[in-house]
N, C-alpha and C positions, 0 to 999 in steps of 0.2 A: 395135278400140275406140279411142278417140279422148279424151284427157284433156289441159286446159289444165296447159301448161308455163310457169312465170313465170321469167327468166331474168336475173342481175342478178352481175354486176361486183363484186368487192369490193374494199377498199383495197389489197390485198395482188397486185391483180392478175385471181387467181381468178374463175372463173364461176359460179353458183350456180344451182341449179334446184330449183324448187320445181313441188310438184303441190299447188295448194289444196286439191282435191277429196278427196284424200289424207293425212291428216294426218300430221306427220312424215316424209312421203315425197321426201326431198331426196338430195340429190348436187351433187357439183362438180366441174369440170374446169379443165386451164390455159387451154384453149382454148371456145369455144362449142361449137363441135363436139364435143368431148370431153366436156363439159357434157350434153349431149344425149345420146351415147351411154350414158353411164351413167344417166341417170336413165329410161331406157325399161328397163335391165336392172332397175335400184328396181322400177321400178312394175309390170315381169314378178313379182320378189321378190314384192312386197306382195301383188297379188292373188292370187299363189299361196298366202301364209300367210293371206289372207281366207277362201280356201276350204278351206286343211287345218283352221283351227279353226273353218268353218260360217257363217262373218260373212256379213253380204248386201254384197254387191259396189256400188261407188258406181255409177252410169251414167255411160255416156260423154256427152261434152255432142256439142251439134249446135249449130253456130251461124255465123253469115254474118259478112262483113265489110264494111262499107261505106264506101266512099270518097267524102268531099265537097269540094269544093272549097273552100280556104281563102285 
């Protein structure tokens, strides 16, 4: 499954990762990449606690990217 990662820089340095689809489903790392790795282990977390308490699961998005010239 596939779910939008937003990824954002903080004063302090920090990387921050957010799952919109996901509420509350964030993490941080020093690095991007470290950033990334923990927020796929979140979002392992979350939808594991979606289905121990019976929640409907969000869908994973499906979407293209498109490059134009600027």
């Amino acid at each position: 499954m596939k779910y939008r990662v937003i990824i954002e820089q903080d004063e302090d340095g920090m990387f921050t990762a957010e799952v919109p689809s996901l509420p509350g489903c964030i993490s941080q790392g020093k690095t991007r990449q470290e950033a990334l790795i923990n927020i796929k282990e979140a979002i392992d977390v979350y939808l594991e606690s979606l289905k121990d308490h019976n929640e409907p699961i969000p869908p994973p998005i499906d979407e293209e990217v498109v490059e134009v010239a600027g």
